[in-house]
N, C-alpha and C positions, 0 to 999 in steps of 0.2 A: 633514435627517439622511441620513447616508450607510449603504445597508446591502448589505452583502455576504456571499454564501455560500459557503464553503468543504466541497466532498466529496470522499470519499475511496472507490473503489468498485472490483470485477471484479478484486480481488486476494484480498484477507484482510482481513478487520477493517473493513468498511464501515463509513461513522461523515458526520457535518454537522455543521457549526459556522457558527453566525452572528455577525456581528460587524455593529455599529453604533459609527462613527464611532472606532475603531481600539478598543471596548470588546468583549468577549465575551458578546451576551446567550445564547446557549444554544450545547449542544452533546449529543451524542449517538451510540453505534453502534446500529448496526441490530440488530444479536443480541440490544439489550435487551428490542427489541419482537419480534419472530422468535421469541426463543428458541432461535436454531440458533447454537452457540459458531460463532464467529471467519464471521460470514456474508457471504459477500465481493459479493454480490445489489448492485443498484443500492437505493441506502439512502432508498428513499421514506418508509417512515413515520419514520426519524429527520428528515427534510427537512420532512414536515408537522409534526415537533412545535417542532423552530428555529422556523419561519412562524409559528406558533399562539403561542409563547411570546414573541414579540419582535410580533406584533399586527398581521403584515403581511404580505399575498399576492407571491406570485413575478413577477407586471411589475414591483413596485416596487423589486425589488434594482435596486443600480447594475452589480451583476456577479457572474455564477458561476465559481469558481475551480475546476479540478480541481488534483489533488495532484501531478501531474510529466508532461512532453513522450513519448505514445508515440512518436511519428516517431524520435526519437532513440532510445527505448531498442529501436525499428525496428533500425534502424542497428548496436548494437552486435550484436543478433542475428545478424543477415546474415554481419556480418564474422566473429563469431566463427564461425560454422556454416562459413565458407568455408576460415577457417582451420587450422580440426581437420580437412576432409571425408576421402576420407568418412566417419570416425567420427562418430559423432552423426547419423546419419540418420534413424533410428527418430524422433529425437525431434525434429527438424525435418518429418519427414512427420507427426507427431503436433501440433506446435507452426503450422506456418503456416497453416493453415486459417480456425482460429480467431483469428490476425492478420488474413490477408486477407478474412474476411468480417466483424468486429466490430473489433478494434482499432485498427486502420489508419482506420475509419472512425470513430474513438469523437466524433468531436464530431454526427457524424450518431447515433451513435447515445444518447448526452445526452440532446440535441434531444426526440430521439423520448420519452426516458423523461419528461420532463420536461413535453413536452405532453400527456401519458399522466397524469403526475401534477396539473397545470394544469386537465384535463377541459374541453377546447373550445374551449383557448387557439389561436393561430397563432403561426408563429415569428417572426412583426413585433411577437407580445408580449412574448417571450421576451429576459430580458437577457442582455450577451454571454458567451462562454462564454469563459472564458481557461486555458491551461495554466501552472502554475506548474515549475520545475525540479524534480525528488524530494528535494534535500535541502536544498534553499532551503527547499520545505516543511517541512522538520525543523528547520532552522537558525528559521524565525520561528516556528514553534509553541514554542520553547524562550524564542527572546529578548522576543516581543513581550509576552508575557503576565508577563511577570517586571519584578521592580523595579527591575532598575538602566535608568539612563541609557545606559552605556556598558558592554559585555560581550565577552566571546571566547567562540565558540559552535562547541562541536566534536560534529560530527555520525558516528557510525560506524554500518553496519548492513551487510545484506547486499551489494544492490547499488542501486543508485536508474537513471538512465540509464548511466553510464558512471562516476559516481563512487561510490568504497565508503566513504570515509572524507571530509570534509572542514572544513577550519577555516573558520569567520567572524567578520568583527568585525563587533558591533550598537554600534551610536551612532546614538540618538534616535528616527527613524523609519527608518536605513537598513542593511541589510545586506550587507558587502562580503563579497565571496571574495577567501581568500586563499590556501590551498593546498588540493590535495587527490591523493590515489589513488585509482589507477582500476581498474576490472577489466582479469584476471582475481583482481589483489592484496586481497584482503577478509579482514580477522578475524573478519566476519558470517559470511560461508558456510563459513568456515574452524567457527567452533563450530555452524554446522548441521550441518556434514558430523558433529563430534563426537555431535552430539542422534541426527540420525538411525543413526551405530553404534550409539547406546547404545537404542535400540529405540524411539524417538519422533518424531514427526511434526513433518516439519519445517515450522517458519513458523507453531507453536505449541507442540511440544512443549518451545521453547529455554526460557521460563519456568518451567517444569516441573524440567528441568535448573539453571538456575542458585538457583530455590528450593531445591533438594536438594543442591546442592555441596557448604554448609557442613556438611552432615551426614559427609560422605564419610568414607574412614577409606584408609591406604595400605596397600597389599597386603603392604610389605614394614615394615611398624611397627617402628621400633626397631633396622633396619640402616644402616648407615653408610654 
């Protein structure tokens, strides 16, 4: 048996997913057990309860999956910072720090958490750590879990590395890309920008907003 884990961490919504042999035995965010909404913490006690519910320690995975490529979404930073300069420097002196000392390094820093989690383990125990693209990981969390054979898998959000929108065709075990838009073109950030006018936190408060839309009522009722 093949077993793999999947995390998602050091953004929003920390969460693990285990999967054996393209099945899903368990899955989890960390805010369950935290208790802190949207906990974006590296998600150890959801990773010990995958392990615990599927009946297996962490050398025996065949591999740990993060959820999308920093180095790349590296890259779009740089460029766009270079692009606007100097506007946005505030948040570039604010933002590279915490790239160049943790993100830039994130598979050292995994590693770490992960031997942290392990308790005594070494990294010759440790299985490999692989980066998944950001909306690859959306594209197969949609198709692989679902019944069909064959699908078209359209993925929209804010921004993942460089793409905000993108299609793919699932057939069988494989997923292809077929188009997509890239930053700075996004309908995501486009209705965040709306969340946050309308006095909500963004990269949480958008469910908030779209539960409440159908309620809404137009300011101008009944003109033409």
């Amino acid at each position: 048996m093949s077993y793999i884990l999947g995390i998602s961490a050091f953004y929003h919504d920390s969460a693990a997913c285990l999967i054996r042999d393209g099945e899903i035995i368990a899955a989890a965010q960390e805010e369950r057990f935290t208790r802190k909404k949207h906990d974006p913490r590296f998600p150890s006690q959801a990773i010990r309860y995958c392990l615990r519910e599927g009946g297996i320690a962490l050398p025996a995975l065949r591999a740990i999956v993060f959820y999308e490529k920093p180095l790349v979404k590296f890259e779009r930073l740089l460029e766009t910072y270079v692009a606007f300069a100097p506007r946005g420097i505030r948040s570039f002196v604010a933002a590279m720090p915490v790239w160049l000392k943790e993100k830039l390094m994130q598979k050292s820093v995994l590693q770490q958490d992960f031997l942290a989690l392990a308790g005594g383990a070494s990294k010759a125990d440790l299985p490999p750590i692989l980066f998944a693209e950001h909306h690859e990981s959306h594209a197969a969390s949609a198709f692989y879990p679902s019944p069909y054979e064959t699908a078209a898998v359209l993925c929209m959000d804010g921004v993942g590395e460089w793409a905000t929108t993108s299609a793919w065709l699932g057939q069988g075990r494989q997923l292809t890309p077929l188009w997509e838009i890239t930053f700075p073109h996004s309908l995501g950030l486009l209705y965040s920008a709306f969340t946050y006018y309308t006095g909500f936190k963004v990269n949480s408060g958008e469910y908030k907003v779209m539960g409440l839309a159908p309620y809404g009522r137009p300011e101008c009722e009944g003109a033409v």
